[in-house]
N, C-alpha and C positions, 0 to 999 in steps of 0.2 A: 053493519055488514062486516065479517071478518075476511081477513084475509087469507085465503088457504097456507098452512106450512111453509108448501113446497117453495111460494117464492117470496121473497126477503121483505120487507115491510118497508117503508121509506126512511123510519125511526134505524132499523139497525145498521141498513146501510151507512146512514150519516154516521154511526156508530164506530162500523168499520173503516170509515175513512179517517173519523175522527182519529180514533186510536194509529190509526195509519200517520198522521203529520205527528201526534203527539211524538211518534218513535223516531220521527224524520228529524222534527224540525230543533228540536237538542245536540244532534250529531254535525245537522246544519252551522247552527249558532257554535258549537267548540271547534269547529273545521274551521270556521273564518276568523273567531280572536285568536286563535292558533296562530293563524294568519297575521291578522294585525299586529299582535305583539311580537312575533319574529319580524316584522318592517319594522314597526318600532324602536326595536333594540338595534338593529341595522340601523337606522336613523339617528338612533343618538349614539351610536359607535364615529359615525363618521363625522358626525357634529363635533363630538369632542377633539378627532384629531384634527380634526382642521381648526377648531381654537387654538387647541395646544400650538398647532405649525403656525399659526397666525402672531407677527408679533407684537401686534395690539394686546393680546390677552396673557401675555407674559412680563407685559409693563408695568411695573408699580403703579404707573398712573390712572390705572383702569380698576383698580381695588373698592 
């Protein structure tokens, strides 16, 4: 049995949806380690100065 033209086949739809996340879901993924790695670097900005202000970690004896 074919399927007329005019309405969409199961195959293309899935097709179109496919292609549809394929465009999504990369913008997705760089939108959020975007994300993570600006916390990140915040993270270890603040890590550092508070070693630095910590005076454990300016003691020779912690080398």
């Amino acid at each position: 049995i074919k399927a007329p033209s005019s309405t969409p086949t199961h195959e293309t739809i899935l097709l179109v949806h496919l292609g549809h996340f394929l465009r999504v879901i990369p913008i997705n993924i760089g939108a959020h380690y975007s994300n993570v790695i600006r916390i990140y670097v915040q993270h270890n900005q603040t890590l550092k100065k508070s070693a630095f202000s910590h005076p454990c970690a300016v003691s020779p004896t912690h080398t």
